[in-house]
Every structure is written in C-alpha cells, then in structure tokens.
MDAnalysis code that builds the backbone (N, CA, C; Angstrom):
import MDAnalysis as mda
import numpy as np

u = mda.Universe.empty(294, n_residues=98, atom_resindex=np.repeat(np.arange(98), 3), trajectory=True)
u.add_TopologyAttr("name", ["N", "CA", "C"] * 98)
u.add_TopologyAttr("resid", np.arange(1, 99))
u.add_TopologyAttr("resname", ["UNK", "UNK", "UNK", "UNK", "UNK", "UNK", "UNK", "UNK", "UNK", "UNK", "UNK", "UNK", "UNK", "UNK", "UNK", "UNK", "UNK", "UNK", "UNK", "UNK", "UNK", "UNK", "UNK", "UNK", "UNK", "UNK", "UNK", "UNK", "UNK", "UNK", "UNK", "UNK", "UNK", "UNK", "UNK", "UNK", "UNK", "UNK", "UNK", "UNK", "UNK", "UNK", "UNK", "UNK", "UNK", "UNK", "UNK", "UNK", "UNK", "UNK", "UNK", "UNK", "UNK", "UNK", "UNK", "UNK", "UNK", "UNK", "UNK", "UNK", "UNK", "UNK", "UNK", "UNK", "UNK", "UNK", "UNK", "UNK", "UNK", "UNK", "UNK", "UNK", "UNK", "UNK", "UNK", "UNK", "UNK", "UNK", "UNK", "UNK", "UNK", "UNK", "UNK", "UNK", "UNK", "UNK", "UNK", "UNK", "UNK", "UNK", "UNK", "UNK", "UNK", "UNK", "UNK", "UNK", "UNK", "UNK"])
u.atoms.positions = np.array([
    [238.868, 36.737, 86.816],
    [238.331, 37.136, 85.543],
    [239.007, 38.420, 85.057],
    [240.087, 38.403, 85.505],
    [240.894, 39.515, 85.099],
    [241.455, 39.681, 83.386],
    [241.315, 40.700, 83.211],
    [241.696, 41.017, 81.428],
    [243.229, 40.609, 81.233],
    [244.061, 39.313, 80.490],
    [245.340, 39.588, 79.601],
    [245.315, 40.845, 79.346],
    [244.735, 41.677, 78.311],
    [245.284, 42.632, 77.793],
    [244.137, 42.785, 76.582],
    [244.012, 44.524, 76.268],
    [242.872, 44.226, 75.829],
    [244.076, 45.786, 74.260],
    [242.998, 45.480, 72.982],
    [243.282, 46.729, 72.141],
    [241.994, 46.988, 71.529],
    [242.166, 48.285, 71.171],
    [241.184, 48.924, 70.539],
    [240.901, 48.415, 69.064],
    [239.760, 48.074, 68.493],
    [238.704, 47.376, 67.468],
    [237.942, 47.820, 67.296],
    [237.317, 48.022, 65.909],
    [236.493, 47.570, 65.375],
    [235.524, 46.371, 65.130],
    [234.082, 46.812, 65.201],
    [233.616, 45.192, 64.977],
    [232.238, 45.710, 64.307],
    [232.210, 44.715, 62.699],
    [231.100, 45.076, 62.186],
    [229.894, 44.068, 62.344],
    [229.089, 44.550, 62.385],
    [227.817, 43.673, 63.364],
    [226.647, 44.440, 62.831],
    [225.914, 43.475, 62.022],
    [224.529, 43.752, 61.927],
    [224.148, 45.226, 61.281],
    [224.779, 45.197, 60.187],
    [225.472, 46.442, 59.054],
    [225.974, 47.905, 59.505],
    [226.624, 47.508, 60.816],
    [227.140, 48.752, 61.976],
    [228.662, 48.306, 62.156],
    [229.310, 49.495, 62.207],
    [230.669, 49.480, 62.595],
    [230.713, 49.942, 63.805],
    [231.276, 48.845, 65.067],
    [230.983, 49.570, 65.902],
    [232.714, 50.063, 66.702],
    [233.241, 51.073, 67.669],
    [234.095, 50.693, 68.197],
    [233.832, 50.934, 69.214],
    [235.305, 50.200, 70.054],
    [235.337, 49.092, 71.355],
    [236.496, 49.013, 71.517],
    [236.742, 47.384, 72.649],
    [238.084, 46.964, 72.393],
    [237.356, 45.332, 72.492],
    [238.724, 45.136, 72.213],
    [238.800, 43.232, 72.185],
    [239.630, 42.909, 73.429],
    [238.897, 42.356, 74.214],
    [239.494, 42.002, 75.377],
    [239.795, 40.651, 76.002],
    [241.174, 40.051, 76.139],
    [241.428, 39.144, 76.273],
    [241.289, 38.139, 77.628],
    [241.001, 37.205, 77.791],
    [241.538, 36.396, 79.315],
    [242.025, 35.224, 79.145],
    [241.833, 34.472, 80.174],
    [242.781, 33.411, 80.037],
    [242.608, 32.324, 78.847],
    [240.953, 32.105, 78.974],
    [240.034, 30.961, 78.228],
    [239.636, 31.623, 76.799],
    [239.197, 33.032, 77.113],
    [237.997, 33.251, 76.167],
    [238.491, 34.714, 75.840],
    [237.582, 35.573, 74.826],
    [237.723, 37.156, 74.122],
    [236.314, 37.240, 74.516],
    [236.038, 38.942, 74.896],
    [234.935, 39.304, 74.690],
    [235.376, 40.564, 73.854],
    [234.141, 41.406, 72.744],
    [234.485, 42.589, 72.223],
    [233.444, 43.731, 73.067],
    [234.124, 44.650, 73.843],
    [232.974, 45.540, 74.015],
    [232.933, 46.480, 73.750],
    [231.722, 47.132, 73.277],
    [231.611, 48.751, 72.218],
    [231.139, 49.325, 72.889],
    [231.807, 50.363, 73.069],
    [231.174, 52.012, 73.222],
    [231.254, 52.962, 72.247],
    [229.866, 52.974, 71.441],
    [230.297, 53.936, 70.387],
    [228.927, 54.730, 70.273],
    [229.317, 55.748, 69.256],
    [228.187, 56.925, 68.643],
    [227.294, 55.401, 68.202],
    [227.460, 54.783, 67.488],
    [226.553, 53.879, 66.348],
    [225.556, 52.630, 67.514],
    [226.137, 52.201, 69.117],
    [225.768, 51.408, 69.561],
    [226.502, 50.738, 70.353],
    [226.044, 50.309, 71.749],
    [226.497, 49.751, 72.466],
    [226.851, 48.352, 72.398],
    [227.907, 47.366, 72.744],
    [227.051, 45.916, 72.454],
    [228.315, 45.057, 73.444],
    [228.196, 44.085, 74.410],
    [229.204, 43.491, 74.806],
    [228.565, 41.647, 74.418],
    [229.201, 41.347, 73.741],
    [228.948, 39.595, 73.172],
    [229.514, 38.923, 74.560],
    [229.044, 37.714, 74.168],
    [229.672, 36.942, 75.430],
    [230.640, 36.376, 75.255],
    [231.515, 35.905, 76.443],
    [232.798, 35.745, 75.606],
    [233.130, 34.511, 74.890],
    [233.637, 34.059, 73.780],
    [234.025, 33.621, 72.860],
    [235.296, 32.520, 73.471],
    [234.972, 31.260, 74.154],
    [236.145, 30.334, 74.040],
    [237.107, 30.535, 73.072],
    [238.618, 30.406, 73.374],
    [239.121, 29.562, 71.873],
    [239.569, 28.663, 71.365],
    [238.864, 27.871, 72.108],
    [238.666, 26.398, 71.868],
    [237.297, 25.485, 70.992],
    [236.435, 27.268, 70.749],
    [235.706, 27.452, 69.777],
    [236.053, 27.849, 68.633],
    [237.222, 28.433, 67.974],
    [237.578, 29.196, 66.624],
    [237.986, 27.793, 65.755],
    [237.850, 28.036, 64.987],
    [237.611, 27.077, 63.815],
    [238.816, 27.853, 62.746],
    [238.846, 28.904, 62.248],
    [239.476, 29.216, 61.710],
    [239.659, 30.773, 61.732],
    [240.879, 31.428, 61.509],
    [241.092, 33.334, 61.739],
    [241.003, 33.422, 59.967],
    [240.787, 34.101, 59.893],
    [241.110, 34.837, 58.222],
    [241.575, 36.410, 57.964],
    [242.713, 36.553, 57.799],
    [243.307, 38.237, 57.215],
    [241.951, 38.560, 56.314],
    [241.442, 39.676, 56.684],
    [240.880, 40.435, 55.429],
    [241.202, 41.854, 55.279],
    [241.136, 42.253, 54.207],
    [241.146, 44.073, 54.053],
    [240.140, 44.959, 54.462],
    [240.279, 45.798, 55.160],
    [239.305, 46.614, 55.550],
    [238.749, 47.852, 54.267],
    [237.878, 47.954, 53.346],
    [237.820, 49.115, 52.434],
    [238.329, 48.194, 51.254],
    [238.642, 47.036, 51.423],
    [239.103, 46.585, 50.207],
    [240.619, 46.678, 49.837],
    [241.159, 47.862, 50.824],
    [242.876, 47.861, 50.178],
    [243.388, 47.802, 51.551],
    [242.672, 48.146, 52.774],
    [243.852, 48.108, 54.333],
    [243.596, 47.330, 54.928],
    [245.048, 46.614, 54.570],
    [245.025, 45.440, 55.177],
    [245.099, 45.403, 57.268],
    [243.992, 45.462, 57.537],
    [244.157, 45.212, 59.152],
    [242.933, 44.454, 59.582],
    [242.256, 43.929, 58.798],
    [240.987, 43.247, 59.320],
    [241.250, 41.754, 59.838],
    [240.284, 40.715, 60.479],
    [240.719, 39.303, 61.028],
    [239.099, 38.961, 61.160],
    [238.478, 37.936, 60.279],
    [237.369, 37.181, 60.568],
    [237.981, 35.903, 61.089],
    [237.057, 36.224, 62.410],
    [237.047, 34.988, 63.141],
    [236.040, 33.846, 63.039],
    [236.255, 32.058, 62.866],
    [234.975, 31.789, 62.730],
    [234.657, 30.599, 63.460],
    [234.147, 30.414, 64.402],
    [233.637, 29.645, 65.075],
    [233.023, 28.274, 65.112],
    [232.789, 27.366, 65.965],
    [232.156, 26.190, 65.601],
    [230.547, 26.687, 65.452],
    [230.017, 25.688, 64.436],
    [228.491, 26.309, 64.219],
    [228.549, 27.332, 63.369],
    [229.642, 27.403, 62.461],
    [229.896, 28.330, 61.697],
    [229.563, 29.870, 61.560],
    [229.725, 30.773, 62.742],
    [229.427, 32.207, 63.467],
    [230.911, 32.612, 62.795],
    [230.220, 33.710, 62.487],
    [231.711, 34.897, 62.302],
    [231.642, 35.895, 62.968],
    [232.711, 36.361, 63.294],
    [232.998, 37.626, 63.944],
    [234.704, 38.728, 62.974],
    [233.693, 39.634, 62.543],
    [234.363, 40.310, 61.677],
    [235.275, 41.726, 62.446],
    [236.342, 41.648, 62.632],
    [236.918, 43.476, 62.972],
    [238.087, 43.582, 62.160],
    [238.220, 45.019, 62.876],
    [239.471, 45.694, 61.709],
    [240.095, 46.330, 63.130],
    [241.503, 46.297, 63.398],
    [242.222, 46.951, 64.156],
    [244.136, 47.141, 63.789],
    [244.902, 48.085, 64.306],
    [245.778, 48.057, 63.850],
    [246.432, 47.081, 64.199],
    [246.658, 46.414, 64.749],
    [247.786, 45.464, 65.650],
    [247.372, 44.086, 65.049],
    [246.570, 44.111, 63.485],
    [246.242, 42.383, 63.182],
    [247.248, 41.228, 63.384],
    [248.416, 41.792, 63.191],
    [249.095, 39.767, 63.267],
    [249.617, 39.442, 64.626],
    [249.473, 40.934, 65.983],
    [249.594, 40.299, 66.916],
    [248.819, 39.158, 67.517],
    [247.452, 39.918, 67.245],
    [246.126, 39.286, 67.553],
    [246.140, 38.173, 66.837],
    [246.121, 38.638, 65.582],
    [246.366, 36.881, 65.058],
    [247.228, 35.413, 65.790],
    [248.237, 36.119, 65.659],
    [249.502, 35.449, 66.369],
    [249.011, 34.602, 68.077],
    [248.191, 35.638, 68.834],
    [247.821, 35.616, 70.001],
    [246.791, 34.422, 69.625],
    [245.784, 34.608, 68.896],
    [244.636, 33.540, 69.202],
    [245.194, 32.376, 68.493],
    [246.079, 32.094, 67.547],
    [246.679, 30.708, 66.991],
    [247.370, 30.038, 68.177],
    [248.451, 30.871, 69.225],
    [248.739, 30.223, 70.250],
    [247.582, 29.798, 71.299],
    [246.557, 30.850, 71.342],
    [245.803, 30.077, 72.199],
    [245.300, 28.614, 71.892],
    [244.994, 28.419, 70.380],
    [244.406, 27.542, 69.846],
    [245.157, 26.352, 69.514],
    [246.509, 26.711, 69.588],
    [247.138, 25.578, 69.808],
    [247.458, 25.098, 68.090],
    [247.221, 26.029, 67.275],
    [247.337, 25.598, 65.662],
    [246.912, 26.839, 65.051],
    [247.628, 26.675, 63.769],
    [247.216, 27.864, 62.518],
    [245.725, 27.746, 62.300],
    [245.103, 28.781, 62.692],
    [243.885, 28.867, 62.007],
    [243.764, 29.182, 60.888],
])
C-alpha cells in the first residue's frame, strides 16, 4: 500500500478549502488534509471509478483546478499547481480521456 507519489492540493469540501496532498497508488487516490480549516482523509477513490476529469479555474481566472467525477455522480473538486500532470496521470490510469 505504498504511495506512487503524492503533491500538494487543495480540496474544497463542504464550503471549506482545505490543504493536503493527493496521494497516489497503484489502484486508487486518497486526498489527505492537514489544515488550519480541518482535518479530513476520504477513502480512496478507484480509477476505475472516474467518469470524467474537468479543467476548472480556481478564482475564476487561475487556471490550476481539476473536478473529478465519479460513478454515482460524486465530485471531487481541487486546485493544485501541477494540473495537467495529474490530469495526464489519472487519464492513463483510466485508460481514456476523461
């Protein structure tokens, strides 16, 4: 259960920005926060569950955000600098353009 590789994120949740990192493994992502605003570790996220990634702007003009969205239609919203690696990373996992 060792981490791929993990980067530092943002993740807005339940009208809180929280930060963390996004941490990768073989199967699945988990995001976990340590922040002033709240603690929170989700469980991890197959990606053989994502349905579709979406670029968004963070603030409306910086571009570094990525909604993720799941089967059962769940989103998971962050903003980090490194978006089209990550992007890039979960389309190969998934085996197709989300």
């Amino acid at each position: 259960m060792n981490e791929e590789w993990k980067t530092p994120a943002n993740y807005f949740y339940d009208g809180r920005t929280l930060t963390g990192y996004l941490c990768f493994y073989k199967d699945y992502f988990v995001y976990k926060a340590d922040s002033v605003t709240g603690s929170l570790v989700f469980q991890g996220i197959p990606y053989s569950e994502i349905e579709k990634i979406k670029e968004t702007n963070t603030l409306a003009v910086i571009p570094n955000g990525l909604i993720i969205y799941t089967q059962g239609e769940k989103q998971y919203q962050f903003s980090m600098m490194n978006r089209s690696k990550i992007k890039n990373f979960l389309q190969s996992k998934i085996g197709r353009k989300a």
